[in-house]
N, C-alpha and C positions, 0 to 999 in steps of 0.2 A: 523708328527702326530699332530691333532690341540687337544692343550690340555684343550679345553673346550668342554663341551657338548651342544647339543642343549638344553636341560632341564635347567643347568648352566645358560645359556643367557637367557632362559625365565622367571626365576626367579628375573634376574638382571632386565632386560629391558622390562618385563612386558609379555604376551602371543603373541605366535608369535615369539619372538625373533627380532621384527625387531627397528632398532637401529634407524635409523632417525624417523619412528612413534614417538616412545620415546620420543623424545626432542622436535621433532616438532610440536607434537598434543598442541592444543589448544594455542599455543603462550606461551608452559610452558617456553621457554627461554628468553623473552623477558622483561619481569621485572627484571629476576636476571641481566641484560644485561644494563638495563636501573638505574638499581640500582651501579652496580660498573662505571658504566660513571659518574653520579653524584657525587659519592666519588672521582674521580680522578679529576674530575672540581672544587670542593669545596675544596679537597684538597688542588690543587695549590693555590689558591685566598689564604688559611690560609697559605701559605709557602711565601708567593708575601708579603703581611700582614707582617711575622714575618720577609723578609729580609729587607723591605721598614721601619719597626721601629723600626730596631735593633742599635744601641748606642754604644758597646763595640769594644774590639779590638781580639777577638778571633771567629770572622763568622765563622763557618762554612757551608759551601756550602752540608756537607754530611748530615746536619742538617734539611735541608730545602729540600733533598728529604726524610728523613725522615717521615719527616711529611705526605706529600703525602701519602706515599707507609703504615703508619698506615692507614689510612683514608678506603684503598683499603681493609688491612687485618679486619680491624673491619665490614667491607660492606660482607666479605665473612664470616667473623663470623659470624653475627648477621643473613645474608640469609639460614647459615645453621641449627642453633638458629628453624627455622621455622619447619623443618624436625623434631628437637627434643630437647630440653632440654640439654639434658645430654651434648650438645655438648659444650654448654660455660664451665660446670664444666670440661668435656674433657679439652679444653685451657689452662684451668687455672691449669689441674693438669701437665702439658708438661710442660707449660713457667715455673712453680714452681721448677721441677726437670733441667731444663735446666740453670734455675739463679744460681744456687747452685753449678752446676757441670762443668759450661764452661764458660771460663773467654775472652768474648766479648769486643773486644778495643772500639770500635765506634758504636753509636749511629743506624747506617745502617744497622751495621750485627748483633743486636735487632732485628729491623724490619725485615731483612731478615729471622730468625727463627721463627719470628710470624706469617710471612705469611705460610711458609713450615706448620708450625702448624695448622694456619687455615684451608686450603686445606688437610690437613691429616685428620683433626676432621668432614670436610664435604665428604671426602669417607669415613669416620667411619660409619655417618651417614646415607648413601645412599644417599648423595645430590649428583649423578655424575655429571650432569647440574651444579649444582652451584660450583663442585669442578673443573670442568672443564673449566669453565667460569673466576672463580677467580685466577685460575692456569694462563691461557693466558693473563688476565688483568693485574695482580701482573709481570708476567716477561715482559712483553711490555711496561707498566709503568714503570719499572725499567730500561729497553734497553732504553726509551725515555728521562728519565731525566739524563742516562751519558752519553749520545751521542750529546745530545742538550746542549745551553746555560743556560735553566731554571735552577735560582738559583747560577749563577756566580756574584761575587759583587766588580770588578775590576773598582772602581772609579778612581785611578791613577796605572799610571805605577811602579813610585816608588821614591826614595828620594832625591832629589838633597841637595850638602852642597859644599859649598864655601867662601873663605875669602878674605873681600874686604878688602884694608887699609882705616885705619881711614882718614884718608885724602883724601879722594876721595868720593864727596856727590854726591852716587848711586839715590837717592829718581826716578826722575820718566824715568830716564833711565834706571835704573835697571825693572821695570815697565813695560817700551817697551821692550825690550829683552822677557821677560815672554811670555808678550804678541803674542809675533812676532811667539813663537817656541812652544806653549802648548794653549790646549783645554781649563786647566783648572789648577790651581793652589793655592796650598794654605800654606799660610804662618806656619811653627813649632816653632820658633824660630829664637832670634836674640841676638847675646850675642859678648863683647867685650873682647878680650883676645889679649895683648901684640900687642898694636898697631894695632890689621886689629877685624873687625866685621866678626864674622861667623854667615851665613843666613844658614836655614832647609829650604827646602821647599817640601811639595809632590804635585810631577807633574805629567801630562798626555799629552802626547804630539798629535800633529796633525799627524804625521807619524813618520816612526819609523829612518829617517835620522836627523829629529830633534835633535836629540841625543846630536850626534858630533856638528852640526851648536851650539845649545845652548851653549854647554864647549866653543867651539871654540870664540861664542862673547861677554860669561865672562871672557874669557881672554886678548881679544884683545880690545876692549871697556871699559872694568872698573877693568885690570889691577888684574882680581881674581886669586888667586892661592888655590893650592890645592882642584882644584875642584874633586869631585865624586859625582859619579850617581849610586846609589844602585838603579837594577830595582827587582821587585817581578816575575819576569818570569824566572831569573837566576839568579844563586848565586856568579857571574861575577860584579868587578865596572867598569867603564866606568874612 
């Protein structure tokens, strides 16, 4: 039993009933279409921006899609903004009753109720086009940024520490070593404790056998002990 009528769809979709007329006449899809690409384009550049000058020690990556994925929900705000008014105070009265009553850990799953939002406020409105639109942009954007790389900020692997004796002048053999077995290296600290020097470093290596070769030729070349390799990809030392 189809539970609409043909009256029902005419009212929705205009006379006639017919559904691609609807969307299709006069290129009405194509702005709202052209409008959320730009949002998810500008987006990035501001998330690329914020992870390229960010300084501290707590990045988040869920942060910087974030960012993005507002960009998309305000672009489906503001297109349905056009339909009617009411619909920003609409927003504003959901996000207001949803801050108060649901205790959101991250930064993502915000965004993710503000798009659900936006897209609710624009079938409110009768923007099916633009609820339609922003519906498939907002979950494709979202499928695109945890699937892909954009916004990972793995400059090293993870933390090399080891103790050389004080009697042993490491200077630029320790240097070559580095050199020989990482991309990229940089020094934390160097501090002298009961005879031997213990060196920080965070490293990134040229492959992931580098590993063992590295420990293996601070030990056997300059005499280190206690070596470990804390990597950020497991909670494993080396």
């Amino acid at each position: 039993m189809n539970p609409f009528t043909m009256e029902q769809l005419e009212r929705w979709f205009g006379q006639g009933g017919d559904l691609a007329n609807h969307w299709l006449a006069a290129g009405g899809w194509v702005d709202p279409l052209a409008a959320l690409v730009a949002a998810f384009v500008f987006g990035q550049v501001l998330a690329w921006t914020y992870e390229f000058t960010f300084n501290g020690l707590s990045y988040s990556r869920s942060f910087s899609h974030a960012v993005v994925l507002v960009c998309v929900s305000a672009s489906i705000l503001v297109l349905s903004m056009q339909h009617s008014l009411l619909a920003g105070l609409g927003l504003f009265g959901v996000l207001s009753m949803i801050r108060f009553r649901t205790d959101l850990k991250t930064p993502r799953d915000l965004v993710f109720v503000m798009g659900s939002a936006c897209v609710g406020v624009a079938c409110g409105v009768g923007a099916m086009v633009v609820a339609t639109l922003g519906a498939l942009a907002f979950s494709g954007v979202a499928l695109y940024l945890q699937l892909g790389p954009f916004g990972s900020r793995l400059r090293y692997d993870g933390v090399l520490r080891f103790r050389i004796p004080a009697a042993v002048d490491a200077g630029q053999q320790l240097q070559g070593i580095l050199d020989r077995h990482c991309v990229r290296q940089a020094m934390l600290s160097v501090s002298e404790t009961q005879g031997a020097r213990e060196h920080v470093y965070q490293v990134k290596f040229f492959r992931e056998r580098n590993r063992d070769e590295l420990l293996a030729a601070l030990r056997d070349e300059l005499e280190a002990d206690d070596t470990r390799l804390l990597l950020q990809d497991a909670t494993s030392e080396y």
